[in-house]
N, C-alpha and C positions, 0 to 999 in steps of 0.2 A: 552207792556201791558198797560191797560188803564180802567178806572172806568166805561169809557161812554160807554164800553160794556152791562151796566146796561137799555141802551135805550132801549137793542132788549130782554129785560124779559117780557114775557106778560102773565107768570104764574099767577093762581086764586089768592093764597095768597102765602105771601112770609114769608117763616116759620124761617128765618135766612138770613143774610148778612149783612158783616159791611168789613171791610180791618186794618191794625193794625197802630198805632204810638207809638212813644215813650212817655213816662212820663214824667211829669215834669219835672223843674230842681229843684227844693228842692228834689224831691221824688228821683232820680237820684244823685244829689250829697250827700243824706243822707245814700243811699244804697252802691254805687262804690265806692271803695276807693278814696283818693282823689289823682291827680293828672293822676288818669287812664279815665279820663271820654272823652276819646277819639273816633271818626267818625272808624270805620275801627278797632280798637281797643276789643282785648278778651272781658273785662268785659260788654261790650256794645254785643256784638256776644252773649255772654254768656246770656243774658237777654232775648234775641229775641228768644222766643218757638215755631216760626211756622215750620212746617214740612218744608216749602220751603222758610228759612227766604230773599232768594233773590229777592223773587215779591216783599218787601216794596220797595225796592233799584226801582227795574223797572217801579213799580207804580209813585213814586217821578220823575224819571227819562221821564217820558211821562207829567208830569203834571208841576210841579218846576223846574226841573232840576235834579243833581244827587247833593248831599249838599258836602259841601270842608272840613268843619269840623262840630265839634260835638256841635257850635251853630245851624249852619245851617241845621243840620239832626232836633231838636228840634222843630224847625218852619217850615221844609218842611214835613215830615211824618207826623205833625199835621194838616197842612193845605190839605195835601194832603187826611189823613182821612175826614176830616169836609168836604170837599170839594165832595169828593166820596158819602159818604154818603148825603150827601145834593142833589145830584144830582138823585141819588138811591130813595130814599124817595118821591122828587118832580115830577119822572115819574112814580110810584107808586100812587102814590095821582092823579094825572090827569087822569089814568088810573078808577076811582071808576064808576062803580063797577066792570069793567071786571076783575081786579085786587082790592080786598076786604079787604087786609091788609098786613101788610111790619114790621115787629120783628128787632130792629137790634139787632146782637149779636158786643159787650156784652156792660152790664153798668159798672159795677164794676169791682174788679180787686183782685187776691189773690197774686201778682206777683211784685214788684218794678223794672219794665223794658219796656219792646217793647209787645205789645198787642192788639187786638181789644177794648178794654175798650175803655168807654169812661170819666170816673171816676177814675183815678191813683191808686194805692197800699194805699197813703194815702191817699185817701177820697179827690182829688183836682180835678176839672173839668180842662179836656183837651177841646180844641177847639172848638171839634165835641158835648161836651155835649150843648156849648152855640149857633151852630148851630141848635142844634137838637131841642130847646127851640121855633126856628123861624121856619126851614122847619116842625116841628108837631105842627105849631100853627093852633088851630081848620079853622081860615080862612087866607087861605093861596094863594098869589098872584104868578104867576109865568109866565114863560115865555120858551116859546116851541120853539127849534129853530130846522131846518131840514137842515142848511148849505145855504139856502136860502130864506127862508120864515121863520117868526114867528109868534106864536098866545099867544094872554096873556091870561090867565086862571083863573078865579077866581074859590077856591075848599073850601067848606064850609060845615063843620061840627057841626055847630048848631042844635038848637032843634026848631029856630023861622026862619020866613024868613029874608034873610039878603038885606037889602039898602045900597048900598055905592057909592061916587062917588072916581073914580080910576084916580090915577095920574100917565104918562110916562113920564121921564124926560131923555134928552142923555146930559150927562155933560162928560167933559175934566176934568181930572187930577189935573186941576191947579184952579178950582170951576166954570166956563164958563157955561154957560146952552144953547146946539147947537140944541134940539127942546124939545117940550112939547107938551100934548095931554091928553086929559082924556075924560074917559066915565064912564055912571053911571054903574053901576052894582046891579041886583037883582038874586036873587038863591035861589028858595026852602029850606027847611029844609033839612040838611043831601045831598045836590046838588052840581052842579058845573058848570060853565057855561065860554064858550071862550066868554071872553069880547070883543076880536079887533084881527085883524091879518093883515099882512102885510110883505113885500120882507126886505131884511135884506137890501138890497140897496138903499131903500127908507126911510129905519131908520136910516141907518148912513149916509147918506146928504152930502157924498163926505167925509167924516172921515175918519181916521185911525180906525179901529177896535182896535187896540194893545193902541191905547191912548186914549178910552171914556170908559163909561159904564151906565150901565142904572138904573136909582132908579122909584121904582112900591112902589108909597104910596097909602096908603087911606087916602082920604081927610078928612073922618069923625074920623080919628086915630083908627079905628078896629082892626088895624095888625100891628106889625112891621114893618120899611121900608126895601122892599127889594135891597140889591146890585148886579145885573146881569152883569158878565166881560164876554165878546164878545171874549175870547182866553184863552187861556192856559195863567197860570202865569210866565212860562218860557218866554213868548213873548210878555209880558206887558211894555211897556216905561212910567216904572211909574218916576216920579221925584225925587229926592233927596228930604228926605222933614228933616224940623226942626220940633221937637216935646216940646211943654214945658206941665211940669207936676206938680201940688202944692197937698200938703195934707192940708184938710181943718182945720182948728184950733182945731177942737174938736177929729180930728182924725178918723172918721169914714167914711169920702167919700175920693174921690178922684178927680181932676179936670183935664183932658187933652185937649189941644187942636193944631193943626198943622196946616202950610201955604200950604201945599200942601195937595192931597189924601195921606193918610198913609192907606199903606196894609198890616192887620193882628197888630194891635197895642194888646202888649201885657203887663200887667200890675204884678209887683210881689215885694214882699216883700224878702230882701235876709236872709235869714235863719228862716223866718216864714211861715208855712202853712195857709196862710193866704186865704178865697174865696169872689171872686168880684162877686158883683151884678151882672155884663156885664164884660165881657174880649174876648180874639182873635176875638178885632169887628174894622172893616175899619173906618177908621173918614175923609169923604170929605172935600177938602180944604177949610181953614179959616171956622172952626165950632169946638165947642170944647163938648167934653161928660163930667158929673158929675157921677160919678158912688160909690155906696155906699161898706163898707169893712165890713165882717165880719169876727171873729176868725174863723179859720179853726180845724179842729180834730186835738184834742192835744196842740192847740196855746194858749198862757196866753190872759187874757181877757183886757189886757192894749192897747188901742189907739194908732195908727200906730201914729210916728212922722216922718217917709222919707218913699218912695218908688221908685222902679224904671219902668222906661218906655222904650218899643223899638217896633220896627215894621222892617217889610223886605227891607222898602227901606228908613231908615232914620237912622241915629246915636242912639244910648241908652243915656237917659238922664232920672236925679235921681231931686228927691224934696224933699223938708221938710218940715215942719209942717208950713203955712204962708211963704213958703220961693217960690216962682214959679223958676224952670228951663228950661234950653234949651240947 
């Protein structure tokens, strides 16, 4: 089973579709008793309300792998929704107008478990809501792949016309830059337009596919930058990376940065509902993110002094207020 069945929808409008993860871990260890919050485990079964809760397991299992424990279900069925639906949305979007609009279900959640949501039982964004911020940003950069050819897509939902000039970059894991390229870009109002196209063997320049990937900025900063991984995250040779993380003096941001790519860096407070500005976001090697904190529903209004840090392929490491870790 697999998300990228999404390629072959070329329905008018798409009136529902999303795939389920699990919820937080505040939201999750506030609900499950403690010591049951077990992979495989009832309380965790018991939370999961799809008619066929085995397609989360088979989805994870074509995309991450199948997880070992009940860290690793956390950050694969999130990554695995964010990832789904990112890809759902962005063929969606390239499609306008023969395809005119894409609904995911769901945002919210009445439930502290395994769900389509993309907002937890307690009001905390999962993965897919800080994906969803970039794949429905009004202009949106992407990249069309057909197993051997790709075209990059500039999709623009403006009301003025759009000028930009677009950047391709293929970088390695370890920060390396193996090519770069840009064109300008212009799009009608409400347009979209293939900026470049090109064979996938001509963009990865004798690469590994499983060790680069591709960042689509706009030069004039329009959009977010985009991260484009060339495989499945089961077959990524990403690096062992070190992560250090400081909470800023005042308490309301947060500093991380890592020697390597870190994929899926996630940020949380342990026993506070606490929500970041940016979180489940990759941070390229030797580059660090400043990301600001707010209380979450229900959190006391007092200024973090520690939090902690981890991602899929590095250690978890915790900071304090002025104090930086690794």
């Amino acid at each position: 089973m697999s998300f990228r069945h999404y390629l072959r929808d070329t329905a008018r409008f798409i009136s529902e579709f999303g795939m389920h993860a699990a919820a937080n871990r505040y939201t999750l260890e506030r609900w499950v008793p403690e010591g049951k919050l077990v992979w495989g485990g009832r309380e965790l079964a018991y939370r999961n309300k799809d008619a066929h809760p085995e397609k989360g397991t088979l989805l994870m299992a074509g995309y991450t792998g199948v997880p070992e424990d009940a860290e690793q279900y956390l950050l694969f069925s999130m990554l695995t929704q964010a990832e789904g639906l990112r890809l759902g949305a962005e063929h969606y979007r390239r499609r306008k107008m023969a395809t005119s609009g894409a609904l995911i279900w769901q945002l919210n959640d009445c439930w502290p478990g395994t769900s389509w949501s993309i907002i937890d039982y307690e009001g905390l964004p999962k993965a897919a809501y800080y994906y969803a911020r970039r794949f429905f940003h009004p202009y949106l950069l992407t990249l069309e792949e057909d197993g051997e050819n790709w075209v990059l897509w500039a999709v623009w939902d403006g009301r003025e016309f759009l000028t930009d000039v677009v950047l391709l970059e293929v970088r390695d894991f370890y920060g390396r830059v193996l090519r770069t390229e840009q064109w300008p870009v212009e799009a009608a109002p409400g347009g979209r337009r293939a900026v470049a196209r090109g064979s996938r063997r001509d963009l990865l320049g004798g690469a590994d596919s499983r060790e680069v990937f591709v960042v689509l900025r706009s030069l004039h900063g329009k959009t977010p930058d985009r991260f484009v991984y060339l495989c499945d995250q089961k077959d990524m040779r990403l690096p062992e990376v070190r992560l250090r993380v400081e909470v800023d003096e005042g308490g309301r941001a947060v500093r991380v940065e890592s020697d390597g790519h870190a994929r899926m860096v996630v940020l949380e407070v342990p026993g506070r509902p606490v929500v970041f500005e940016d979180n489940f976001f990759d941070l390229p090697a030797r580059t660090s993110r400043t990301v600001r904190v707010w209380p979450g529903p229900g959190d006391s209004p007092e200024p973090l002094d520690r939090v902690a840090v981890r991602c899929l392929n590095g250690k978890a490491a915790a900071g304090k207020s002025g104090d930086p870790r690794g």
